[in-house]
N, C-alpha and C positions, 0 to 999 in steps of 0.2 A: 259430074258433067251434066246428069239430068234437073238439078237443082238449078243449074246455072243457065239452063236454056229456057227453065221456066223463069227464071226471075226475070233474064232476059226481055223473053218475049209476049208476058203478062204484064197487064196494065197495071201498076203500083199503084194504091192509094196515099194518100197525103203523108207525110210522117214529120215528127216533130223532130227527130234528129237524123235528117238524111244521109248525114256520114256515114252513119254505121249500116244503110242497107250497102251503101257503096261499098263500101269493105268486102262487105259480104260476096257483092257482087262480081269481086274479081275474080278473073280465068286461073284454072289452077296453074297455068305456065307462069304467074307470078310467085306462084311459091316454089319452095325449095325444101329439099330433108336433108340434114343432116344426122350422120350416123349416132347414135346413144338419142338424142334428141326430138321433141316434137314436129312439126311443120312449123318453118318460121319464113316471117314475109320477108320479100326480096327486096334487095334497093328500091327497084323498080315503082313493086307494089307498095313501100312506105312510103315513097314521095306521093301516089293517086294520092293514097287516103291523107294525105297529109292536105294534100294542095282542096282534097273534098270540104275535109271536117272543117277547117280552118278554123282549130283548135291546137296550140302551141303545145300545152299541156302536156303531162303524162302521169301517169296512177304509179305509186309507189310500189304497185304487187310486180312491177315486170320494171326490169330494170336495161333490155336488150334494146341496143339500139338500132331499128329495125332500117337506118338509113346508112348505116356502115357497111362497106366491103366486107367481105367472108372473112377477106389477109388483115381487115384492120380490127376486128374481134379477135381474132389470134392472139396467145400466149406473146409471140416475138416481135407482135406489132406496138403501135403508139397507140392508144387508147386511153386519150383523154379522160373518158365516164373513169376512170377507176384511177386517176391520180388523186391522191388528198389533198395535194396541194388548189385543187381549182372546186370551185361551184359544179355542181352539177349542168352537164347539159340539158338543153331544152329538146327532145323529141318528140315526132309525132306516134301516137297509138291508134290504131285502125277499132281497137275497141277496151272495153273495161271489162277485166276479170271481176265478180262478184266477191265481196272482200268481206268479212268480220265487222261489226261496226265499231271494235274497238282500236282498228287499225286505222286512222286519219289518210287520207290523202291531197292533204295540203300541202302545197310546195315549199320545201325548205327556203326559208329567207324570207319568206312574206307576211312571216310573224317573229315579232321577240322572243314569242314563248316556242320552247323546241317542241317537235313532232317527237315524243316518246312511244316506241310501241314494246310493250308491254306482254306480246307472245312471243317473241325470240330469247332465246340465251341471249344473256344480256353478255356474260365472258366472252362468248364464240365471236358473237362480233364483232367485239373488241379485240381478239387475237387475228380473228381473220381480216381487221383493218390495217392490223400492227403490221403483219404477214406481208401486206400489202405493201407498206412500205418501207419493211425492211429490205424485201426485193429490190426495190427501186433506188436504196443508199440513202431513204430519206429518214430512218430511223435507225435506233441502236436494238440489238438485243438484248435486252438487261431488263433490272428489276422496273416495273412501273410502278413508282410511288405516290401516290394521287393526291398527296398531301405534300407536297414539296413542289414549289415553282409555278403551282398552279396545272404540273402534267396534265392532272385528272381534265381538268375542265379543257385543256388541249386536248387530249387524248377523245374526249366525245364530241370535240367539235370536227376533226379529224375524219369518226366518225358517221356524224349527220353530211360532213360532205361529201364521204364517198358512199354509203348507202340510200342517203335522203329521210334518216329519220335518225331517234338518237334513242338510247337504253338508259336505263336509269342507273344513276351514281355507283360505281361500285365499292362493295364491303369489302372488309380485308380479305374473307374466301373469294372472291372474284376476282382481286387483284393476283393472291396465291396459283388461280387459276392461270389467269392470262399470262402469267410469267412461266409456269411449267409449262403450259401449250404450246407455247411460242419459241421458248428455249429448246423443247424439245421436237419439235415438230421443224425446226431450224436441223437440229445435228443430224435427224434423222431423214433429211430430205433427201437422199441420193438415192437408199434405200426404198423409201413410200413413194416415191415418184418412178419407179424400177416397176411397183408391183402396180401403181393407175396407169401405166403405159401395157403392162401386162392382162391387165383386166377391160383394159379400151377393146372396143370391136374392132377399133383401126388405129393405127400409131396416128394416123392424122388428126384423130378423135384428140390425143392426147397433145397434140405440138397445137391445134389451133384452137383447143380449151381456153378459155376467157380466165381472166388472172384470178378476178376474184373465186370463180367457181373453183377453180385448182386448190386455193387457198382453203375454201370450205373442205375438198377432198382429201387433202393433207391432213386437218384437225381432225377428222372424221378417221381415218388411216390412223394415227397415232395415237386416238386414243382408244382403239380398237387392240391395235397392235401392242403399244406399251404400258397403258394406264388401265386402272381394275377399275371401269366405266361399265355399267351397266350395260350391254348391246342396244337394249331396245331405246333407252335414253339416247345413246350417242346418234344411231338412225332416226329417229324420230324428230330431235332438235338439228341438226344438221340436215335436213332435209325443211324444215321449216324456215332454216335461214336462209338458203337456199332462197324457196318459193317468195318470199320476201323480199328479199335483196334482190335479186333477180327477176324470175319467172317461174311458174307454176313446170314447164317443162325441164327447167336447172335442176328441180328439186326430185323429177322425176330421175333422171339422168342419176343423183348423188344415191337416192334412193336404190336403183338396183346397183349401181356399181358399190356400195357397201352392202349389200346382204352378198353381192358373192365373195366379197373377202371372208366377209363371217363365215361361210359356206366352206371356203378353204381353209380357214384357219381352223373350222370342227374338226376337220376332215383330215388335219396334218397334214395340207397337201399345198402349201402356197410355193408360189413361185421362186426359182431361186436359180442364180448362174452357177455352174458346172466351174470349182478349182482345179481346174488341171490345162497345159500344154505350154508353154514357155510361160518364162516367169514374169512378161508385158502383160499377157491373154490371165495369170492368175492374179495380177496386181489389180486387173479389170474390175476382176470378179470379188475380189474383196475390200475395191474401193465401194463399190456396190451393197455388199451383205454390212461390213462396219460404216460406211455412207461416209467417206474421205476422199477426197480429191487422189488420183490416181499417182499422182507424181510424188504427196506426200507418203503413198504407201510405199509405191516402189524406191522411195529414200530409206524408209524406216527399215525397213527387209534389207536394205544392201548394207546399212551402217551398223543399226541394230541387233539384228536374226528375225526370222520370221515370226516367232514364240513374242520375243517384247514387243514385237511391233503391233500383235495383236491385242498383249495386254496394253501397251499404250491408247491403242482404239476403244479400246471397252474404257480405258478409262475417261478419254475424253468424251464419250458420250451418257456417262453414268454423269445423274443428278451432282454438281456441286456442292463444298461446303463452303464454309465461309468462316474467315477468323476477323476476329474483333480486337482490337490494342488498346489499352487501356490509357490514359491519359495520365499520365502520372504528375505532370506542370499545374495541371489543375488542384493536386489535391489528392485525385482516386486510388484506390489501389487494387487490384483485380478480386479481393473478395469484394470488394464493391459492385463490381461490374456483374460480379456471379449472384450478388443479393437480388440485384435490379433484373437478372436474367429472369431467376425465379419467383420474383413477385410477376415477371410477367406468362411464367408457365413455358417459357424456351428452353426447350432442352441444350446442355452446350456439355463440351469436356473441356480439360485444362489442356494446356499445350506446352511442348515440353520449352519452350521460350516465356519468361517469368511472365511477360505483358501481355500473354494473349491467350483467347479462348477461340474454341470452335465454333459453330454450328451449324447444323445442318438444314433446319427449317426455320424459320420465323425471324428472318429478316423483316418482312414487313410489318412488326410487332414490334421489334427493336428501332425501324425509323419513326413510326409515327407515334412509339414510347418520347421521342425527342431527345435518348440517346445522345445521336451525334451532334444533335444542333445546341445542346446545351452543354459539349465538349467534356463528357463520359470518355467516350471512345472514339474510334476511328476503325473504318472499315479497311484491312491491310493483311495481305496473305502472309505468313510464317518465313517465305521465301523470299521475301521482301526486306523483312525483318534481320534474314543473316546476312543479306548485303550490308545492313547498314553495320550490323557487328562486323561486317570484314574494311568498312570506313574504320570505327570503333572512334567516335567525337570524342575529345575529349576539351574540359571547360576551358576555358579560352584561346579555343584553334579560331581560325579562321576556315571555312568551307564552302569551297565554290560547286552547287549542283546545276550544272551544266545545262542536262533536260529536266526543269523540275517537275513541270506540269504530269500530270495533277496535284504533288505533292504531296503524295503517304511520306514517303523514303525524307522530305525537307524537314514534314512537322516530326519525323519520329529523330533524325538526325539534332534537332534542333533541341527535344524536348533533354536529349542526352549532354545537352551543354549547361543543364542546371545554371542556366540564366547567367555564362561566363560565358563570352565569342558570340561568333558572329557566323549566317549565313542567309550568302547571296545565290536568291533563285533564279537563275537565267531560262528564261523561252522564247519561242518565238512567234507563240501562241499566247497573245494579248489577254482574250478572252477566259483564258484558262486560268493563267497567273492569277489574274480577279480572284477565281474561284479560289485559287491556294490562298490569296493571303486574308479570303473572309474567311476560310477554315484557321488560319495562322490566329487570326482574331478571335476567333472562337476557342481557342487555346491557349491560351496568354500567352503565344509566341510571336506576336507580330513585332515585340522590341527584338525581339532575338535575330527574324529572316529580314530578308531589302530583296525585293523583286527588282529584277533587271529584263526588260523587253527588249530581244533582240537573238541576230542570229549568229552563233555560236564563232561561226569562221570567221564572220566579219568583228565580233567584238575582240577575239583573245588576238585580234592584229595592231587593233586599235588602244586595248589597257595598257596599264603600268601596273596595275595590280596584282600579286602573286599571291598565291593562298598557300596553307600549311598541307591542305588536303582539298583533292578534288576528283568527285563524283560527275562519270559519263555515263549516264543508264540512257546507255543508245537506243534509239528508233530501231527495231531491228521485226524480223516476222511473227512475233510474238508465239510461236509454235509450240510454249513451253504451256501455255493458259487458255489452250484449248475448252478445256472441260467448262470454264467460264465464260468466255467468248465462244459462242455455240454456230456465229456467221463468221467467226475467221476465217475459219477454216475454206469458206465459199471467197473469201474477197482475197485471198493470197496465191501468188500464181511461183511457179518454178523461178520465172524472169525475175520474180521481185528479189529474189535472193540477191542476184548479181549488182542490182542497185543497192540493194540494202547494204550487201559489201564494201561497196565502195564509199557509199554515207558516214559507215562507221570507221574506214582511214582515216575520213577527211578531216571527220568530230576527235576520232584521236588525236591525230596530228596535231587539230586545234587547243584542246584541251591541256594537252601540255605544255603549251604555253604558258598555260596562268598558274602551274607547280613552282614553288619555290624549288631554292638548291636544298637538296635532304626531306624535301617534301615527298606526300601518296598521292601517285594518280590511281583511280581504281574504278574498272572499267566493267560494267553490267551489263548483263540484258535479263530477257524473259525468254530466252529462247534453249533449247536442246541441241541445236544444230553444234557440229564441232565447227564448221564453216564460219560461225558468227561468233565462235568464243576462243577456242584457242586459237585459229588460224589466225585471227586476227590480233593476240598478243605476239604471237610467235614473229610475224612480217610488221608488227610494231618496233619491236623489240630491235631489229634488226634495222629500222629505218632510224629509230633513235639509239643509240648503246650508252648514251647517259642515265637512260630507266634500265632498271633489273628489276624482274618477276621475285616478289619475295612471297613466302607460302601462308597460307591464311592458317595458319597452325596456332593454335591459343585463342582465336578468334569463334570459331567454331567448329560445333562437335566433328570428330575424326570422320565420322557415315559419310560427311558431306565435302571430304577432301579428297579429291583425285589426287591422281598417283604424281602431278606434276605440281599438287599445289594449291591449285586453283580448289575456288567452292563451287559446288556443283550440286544443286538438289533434282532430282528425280520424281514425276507423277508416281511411277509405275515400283520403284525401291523405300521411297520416302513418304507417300500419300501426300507430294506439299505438290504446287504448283513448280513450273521447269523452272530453271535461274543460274543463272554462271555468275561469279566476280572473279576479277584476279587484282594484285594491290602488286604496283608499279612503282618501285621509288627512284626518284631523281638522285644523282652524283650532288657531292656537296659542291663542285665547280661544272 
């Protein structure tokens, strides 16, 4: 206050940038505190200094934008600054923080050549941009391959639009990185969001936290929490991206809310909800500790018992593997696939299915080996794999796959027809088909498949064509492939089942239409649910009585045959990803 009455009421001498005494000179009733955070100017006071300086501009160190409502910096607001998809806005800054000279503050777009800054984790950035827009439905969770389609160079322009500068190219350890951070800072959000709402001075602190900053506290949390990360590394750069991306007071903020985790975590005393009093109030609490949406625990506990339904959790949140299938139309044969593993230092195991291996790390070795693209192999879980054994192609069938897209299940169906018959992939995703049938080509399958664009109900009204055999690996909640899909589990709701049920009637219904007389219809998902597998042969069954359930017996191993028949793999019995088949035959009249 005494500061401001002399500036007031003291004759100013001349100054070469008046803005910033103006700044200075404002009453403190323009500013504002917020809780965890420094003093940050009001609406109010960024419009003076805006309308003072008349300078458009802003300095890369502070990224807050000082003319937005309190509600529209909020987690639950729109907040433009932090979509990828748009340019940066143009704010006003009442002043410049003193920056590094090795840190540019040129505004993104006003040159060809990118703003690289060169003191941030260059990963962190890039997962906490990914973060960003996986929140938003504008991104997938999955591997980032920066050598395929140009991701990479999408991926940092991405980016320089949401932060205002770009990092330099990443090595395959940077890729390895942002894909664990990301994946894992994904399964585990229910959880590390439980304990920054528990460590906030005020829940408020936490609901109207700015998306990107949450995003740095997340990465920050998980690899505190689950990764053998050095503490003083993960404080240190996570707080520098922070001051960066942001503002020197974000960084403050990240800074002490990770030393008290560390602090509890010494101390074995972090935070954690109380399992006990009705079984809603402990489903709560252990949607919470395994980070699962509430509804799918309280399914798992009513259908499965308590005991699977937690190894189920641990499973879906435990690091994926990944199986590889060897391409055998080409030529290869799986010591092949195992030489090439080990010329590149990939650890894998065999699998008990003749075409496939495992592995656990070094996917990103194996694509930019060029592997896939030079049609080696194919990326295709095990479980996958014994659906198509309970098809079982044989050379000159005809085979209709229904849903093909993406097409593992077409090219591996196809490769089993030793270049006799025929199979057509129906979708209704244009875009995707593409993709199958440049994979089809890259496998000397493309004389074998015929993509068919369209949608399933309307075409099997409109054919005359019957197949010998046909595959509906239905749309269904994918509940089975958790562990790999690490944002399913956030994008699937209790409601979706009931449409999802109803989807896969309709695709039945349709689908048998196109079976000949004495024909297989044989009906898939990726899912665990009894709801999505047998309910739905069972009330098939009974809408049609010209199909009868016949048992996958010879087809594959007994582990994987339920008591009814049906094939059925298990995370948590089997280590394979979830999967149902059941094979449907049609009456000869």
């Amino acid at each position: 206050r005494l500061r401001f009455l002399l500036v007031s009421l003291s004759p100013l001498p001349p100054l070469q940038n008046p803005s910033r005494m103006e700044a200075k000179a404002l009453p403190l009733s323009h500013f504002r505190a917020r809780a965890g955070s420094p003093l940050l100017l009001s609406a109010e006071a960024s419009s003076a200094a805006r309308k003072g300086s008349g300078a458009p501009g802003r300095s890369r160190a502070s990224r807050y934008d000082a003319g937005a409502p309190p509600s529209r910096a909020g987690r639950g607001g729109v907040w433009k600054r932090d979509d990828p998809e748009d340019s940066p806005r143009r704010t006003g800054m009442t002043g410049v923080p003193k920056l590094n000279p090795k840190f540019s503050t040129k505004r993104a777009g006003t040159s060809k050549v990118p703003i690289i800054n060169f003191e941030v984790s260059h990963h962190r950035a890039v997962a906490a941009v990914r973060l960003l827009r996986a929140d938003k439905g504008k991104a997938f969770v999955d591997l980032l391959n920066e050598k395929a389609n140009d991701s990479g160079e999408n991926e940092m322009g991405y980016v320089e639009r949401t932060l205002g500068f770009s990092t330099r190219h990443l090595d395959d350890r940077d890729i390895r990185l942002v894909t664990v951070i990301v994946a894992g800072t994904v399964r585990w959000k229910r959880y590390i969001d439980y304990l920054i709402m528990s460590l906030c001075s005020e829940e408020k602190v936490f609901s109207n936290m700015e998306p990107l900053l949450l995003q740095i506290l997340r990465i920050g949390f998980f690899e505190i929490l689950k990764l053998n990360v050095p503490a003083y590394a993960v404080v240190d750069e996570n707080v520098r991206l922070a001051k960066v991306a942001l503002r020197p007071g974000a960084g403050n903020m990240v800074n002490a809310i990770l030393r008290k985790l560390l602090l509890l975590k010494e101390t074995d005393s972090l935070p954690l909800p109380n399992i006990e009093g009705d079984d809603r109030a402990q489903a709560r609490a252990l949607s919470i500790i395994y980070s699962h949406p509430v509804w799918m625990v309280r399914r798992w506990i009513r259908f499965l018992g308590k005991e699977e339904a937690l190894k189920l959790m641990n499973w879906n949140n435990s690091d994926p593997y990944f199986s590889l299938r060897v391409n055998t139309t080409n030529g290869y044969t799986r010591d092949d696939l195992v030489n090439r593993l080990e010329d590149l230092q990939v650890h894998y195991e065999k699998s008990i299915m003749d075409e496939f291996v495992r592995i656990r790390e070094g996917m990103q070795a194996v694509l930019q080996a060029g592997l896939l693209k030079e049609g080696m192999c194919a990326v295709q879980d095990e479980s996958a794999g014994f659906v198509v054994s309970v098809v079982d192609p044989q050379p000159g069938e005809t085979i209709m796959d229904c849903c093909a897209a993406p097409g593992g299940k077409t090219l591996f169906m196809a490769s089993r027809l030793a270049g006799q018959g025929k199979v057509s992939a129906l979708d209704i995703n244009k875009g995707r088909l593409r993709i199958l049938m440049e994979a089809a080509k890259c496998h000397n399958l493309d004389d074998i498949i015929t993509d068919i664009h369209g949608d399933l109900r309307l075409y099997a009204k409109e054919s005359t064509v019957k197949y010998d055999k046909v595959l509906l690996d239905a749309p269904c909640s994918g509940l089975g492939v958790l562990s790999k899909r690490a944002d399913l589990r956030w994008n699937r709701q209790f409601e979706d089942l009931e449409e999802l049920v109803c989807l896969q009637d309709e695709l039945l219904d349709s689908a048998s239409l196109l079976v000949k007389p004495g024909g297989v219809l044989i009906y898939s998902t990726c899912s665990i649910d009894h709801e999505e597998n047998e309910n739905r042969v069972t009330t098939f069954v009974q809408r049609h009585p010209e199909f009868t359930p016949q048992g996958v017996h010879g087809y594959v191993p007994a582990e994987f045959i339920t008591d009814d028949g049906f094939y059925s793999s298990s995370p948590t019995k089997h280590s394979l990803d979830g999967a149902f088949a059941a094979r449907l035959v049609r009456s000869m009249h």
